[in-house]
C-alpha positions as CSV (number, residue, x, y, z in Angstrom):
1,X,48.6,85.7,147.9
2,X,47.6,86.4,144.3
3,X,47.3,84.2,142.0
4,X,48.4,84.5,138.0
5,X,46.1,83.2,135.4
6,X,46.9,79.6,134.1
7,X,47.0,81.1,130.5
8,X,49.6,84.3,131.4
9,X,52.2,81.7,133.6
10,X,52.3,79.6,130.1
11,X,53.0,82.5,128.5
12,X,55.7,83.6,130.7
13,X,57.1,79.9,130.3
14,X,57.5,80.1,126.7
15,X,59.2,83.9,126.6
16,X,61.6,82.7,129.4
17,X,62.5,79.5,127.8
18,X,62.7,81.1,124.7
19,X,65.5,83.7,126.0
20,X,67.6,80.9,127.0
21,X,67.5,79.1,124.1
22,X,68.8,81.7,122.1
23,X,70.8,84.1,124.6
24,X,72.7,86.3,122.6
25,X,71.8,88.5,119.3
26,X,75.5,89.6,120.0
27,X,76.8,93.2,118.7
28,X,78.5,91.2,115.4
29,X,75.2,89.6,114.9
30,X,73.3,92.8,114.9
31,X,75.9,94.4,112.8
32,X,75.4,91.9,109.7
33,X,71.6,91.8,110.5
34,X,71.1,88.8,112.3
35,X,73.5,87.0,109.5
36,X,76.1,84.9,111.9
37,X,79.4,86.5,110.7
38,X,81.5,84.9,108.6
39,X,85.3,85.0,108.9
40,X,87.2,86.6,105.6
41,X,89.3,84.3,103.6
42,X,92.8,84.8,102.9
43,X,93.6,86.4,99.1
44,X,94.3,83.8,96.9
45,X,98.1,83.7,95.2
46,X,99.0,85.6,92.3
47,X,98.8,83.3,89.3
48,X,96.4,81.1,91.2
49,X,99.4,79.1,93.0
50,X,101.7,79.5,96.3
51,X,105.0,80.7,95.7
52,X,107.6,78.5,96.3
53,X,110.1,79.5,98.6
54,X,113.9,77.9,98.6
55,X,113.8,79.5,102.7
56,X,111.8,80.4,105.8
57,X,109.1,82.9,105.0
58,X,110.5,86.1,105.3
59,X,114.0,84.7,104.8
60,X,114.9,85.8,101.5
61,X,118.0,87.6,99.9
62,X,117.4,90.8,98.3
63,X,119.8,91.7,94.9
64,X,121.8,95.1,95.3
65,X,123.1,95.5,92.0
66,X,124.5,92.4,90.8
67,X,125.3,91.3,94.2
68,X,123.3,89.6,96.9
69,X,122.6,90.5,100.2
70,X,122.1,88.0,102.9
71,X,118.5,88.5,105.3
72,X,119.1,89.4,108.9
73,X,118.3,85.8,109.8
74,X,120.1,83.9,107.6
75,X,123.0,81.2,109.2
76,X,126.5,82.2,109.2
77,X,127.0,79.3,106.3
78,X,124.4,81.1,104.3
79,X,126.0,84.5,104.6
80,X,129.1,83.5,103.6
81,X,128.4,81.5,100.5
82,X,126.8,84.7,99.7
83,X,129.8,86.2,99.9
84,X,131.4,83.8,97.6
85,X,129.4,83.9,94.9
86,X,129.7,88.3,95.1
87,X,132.9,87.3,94.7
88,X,133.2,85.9,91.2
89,X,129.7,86.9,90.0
90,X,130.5,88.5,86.3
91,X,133.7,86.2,85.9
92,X,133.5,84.8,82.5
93,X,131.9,81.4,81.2
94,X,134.4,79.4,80.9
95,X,134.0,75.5,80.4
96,X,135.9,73.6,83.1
97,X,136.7,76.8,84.9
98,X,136.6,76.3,88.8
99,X,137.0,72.7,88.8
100,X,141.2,71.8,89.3
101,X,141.1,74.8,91.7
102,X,138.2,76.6,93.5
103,X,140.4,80.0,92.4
104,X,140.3,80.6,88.7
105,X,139.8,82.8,85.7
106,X,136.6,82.2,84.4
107,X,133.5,79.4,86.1
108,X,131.5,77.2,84.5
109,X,128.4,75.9,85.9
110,X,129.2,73.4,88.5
111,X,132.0,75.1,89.1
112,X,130.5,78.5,90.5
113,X,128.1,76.4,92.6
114,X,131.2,74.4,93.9
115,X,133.1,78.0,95.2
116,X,129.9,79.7,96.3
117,X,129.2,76.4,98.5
118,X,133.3,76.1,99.8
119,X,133.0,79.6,100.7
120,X,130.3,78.7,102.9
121,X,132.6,75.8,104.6
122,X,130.2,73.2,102.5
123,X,132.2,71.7,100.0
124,X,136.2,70.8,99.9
125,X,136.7,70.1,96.5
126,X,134.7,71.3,93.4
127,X,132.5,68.6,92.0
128,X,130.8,68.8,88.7
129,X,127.0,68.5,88.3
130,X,126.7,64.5,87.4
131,X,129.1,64.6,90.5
132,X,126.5,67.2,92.9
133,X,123.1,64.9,92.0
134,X,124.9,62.7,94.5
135,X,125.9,65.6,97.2
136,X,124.3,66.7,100.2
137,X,121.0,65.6,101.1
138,X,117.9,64.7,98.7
139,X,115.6,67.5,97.7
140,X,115.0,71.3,98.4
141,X,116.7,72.8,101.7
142,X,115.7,75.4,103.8
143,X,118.4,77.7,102.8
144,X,120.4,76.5,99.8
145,X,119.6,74.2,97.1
146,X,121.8,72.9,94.3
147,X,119.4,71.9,91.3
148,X,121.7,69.3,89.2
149,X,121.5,67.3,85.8
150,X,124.3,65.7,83.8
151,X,124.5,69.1,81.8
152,X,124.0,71.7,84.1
153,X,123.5,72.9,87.7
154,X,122.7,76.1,89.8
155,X,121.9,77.0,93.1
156,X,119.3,78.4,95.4
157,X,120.6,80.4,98.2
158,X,118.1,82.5,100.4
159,X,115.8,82.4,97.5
160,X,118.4,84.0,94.9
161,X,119.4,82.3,92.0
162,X,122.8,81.8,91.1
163,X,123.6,80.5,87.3
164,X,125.8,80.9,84.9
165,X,122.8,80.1,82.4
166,X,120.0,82.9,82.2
167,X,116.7,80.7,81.6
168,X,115.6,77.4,80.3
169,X,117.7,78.0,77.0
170,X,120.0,75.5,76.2
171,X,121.8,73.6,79.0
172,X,123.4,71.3,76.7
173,X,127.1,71.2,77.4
174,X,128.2,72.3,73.1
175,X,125.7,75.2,73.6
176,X,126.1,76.2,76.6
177,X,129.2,78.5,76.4
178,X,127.6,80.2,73.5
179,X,124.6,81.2,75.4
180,X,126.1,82.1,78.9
181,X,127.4,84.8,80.0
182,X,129.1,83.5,83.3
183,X,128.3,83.4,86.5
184,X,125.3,86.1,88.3
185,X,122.5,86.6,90.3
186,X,119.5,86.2,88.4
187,X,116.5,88.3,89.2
188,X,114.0,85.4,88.0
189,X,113.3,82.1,88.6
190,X,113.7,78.9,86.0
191,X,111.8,75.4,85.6
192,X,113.3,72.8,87.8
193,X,111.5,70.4,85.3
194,X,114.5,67.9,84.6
195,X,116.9,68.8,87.4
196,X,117.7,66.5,90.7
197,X,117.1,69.0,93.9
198,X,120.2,68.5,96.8
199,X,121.0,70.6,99.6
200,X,123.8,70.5,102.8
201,X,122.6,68.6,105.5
202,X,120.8,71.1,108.2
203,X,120.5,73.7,105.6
């Protein structure tokens, strides 16, 4: 039997160990030239922040027009409060409008929130907005959200808002018929700043 040099089975020792040390110069190693790869980070937000969404990703309404269409996956409840506000969006502002009876000419404020929510089977009389601060559960929902101060409310529904105000103008109740113009969908979003958030229970 032959035997290997002292010096050449050290050798061999050290390349073996060696290889089993460090197994694998993988493909994706190789690839970025023996850099370990590094996974790719997600793109940051537009504007530097996460969008806030009043649903379930995905969820959101769409506007057709000055209506609102309901997503795919939205609850019955959803879809038809939906409905209800189609149904008087471009009434008139009119103060106190919706509030001895759900039907009326003209809506103010709380009083388009109150029939879009009773058409959704989530509200049995109209309440005004000191009155909706108190409503429902505390904070945003999933699916609708009434934002409420003593002056003014509107609501959230499937991301789409519904106002009778079209910004962050005047929500005083002396100004506010003068710078309405009733009740609509409204393709942008406001500052909650100052408003209490509520939503029905589950939604």
């Amino acid at each position: 039997m032959t035997k290997t040099p002292r010096h050449l089975s050290a050798l061999a020792a050290i390349a073996l160990g060696g290889a089993l040390l460090a197994p694998a110069a993988s493909a994706a190693t190789l690839e970025t030239g023996g850099a370990a790869p590094v996974a790719p980070k997600p793109p940051a937000p537009a504007g530097g922040a996460a969008p806030a969404l009043e649903g379930a990703p995905g969820a959101r309404g769409r506007l057709a027009g000055d209506r609102a269409v309901a997503p795919p996956s939205a609850p019955p409840a959803v879809v038809k409060a939906i409905e209800a506000a189609n149904a008087i969006a471009g009434k008139p502002y009119r103060y106190g409008g919706g509030h001895r009876s759900f039907e009326d000419t003209g809506y103010d404020c709380s009083g388009a929130v109150s029939y879009a929510l009773s058409g959704g089977g989530l509200l049995k009389a109209p309440l005004d907005s000191s009155s909706f601060m108190r409503w429902g559960a505390r904070g945003p929902g999933r699916w609708i959200t009434v934002y409420t101060n003593p002056g003014h409310a509107y609501v959230v529904i499937a991301g789409l808002r519904f106002d009778t105000s079209l910004g962050d103008g005047p929500t005083n109740r002396r100004t506010l018929a003068s710078t309405a113009k009733g009740p609509q969908w409204r393709g942008s979003g406001r500052s909650m700043r100052g408003y209490v958030a509520r939503h029905p229970v589950g939604l």
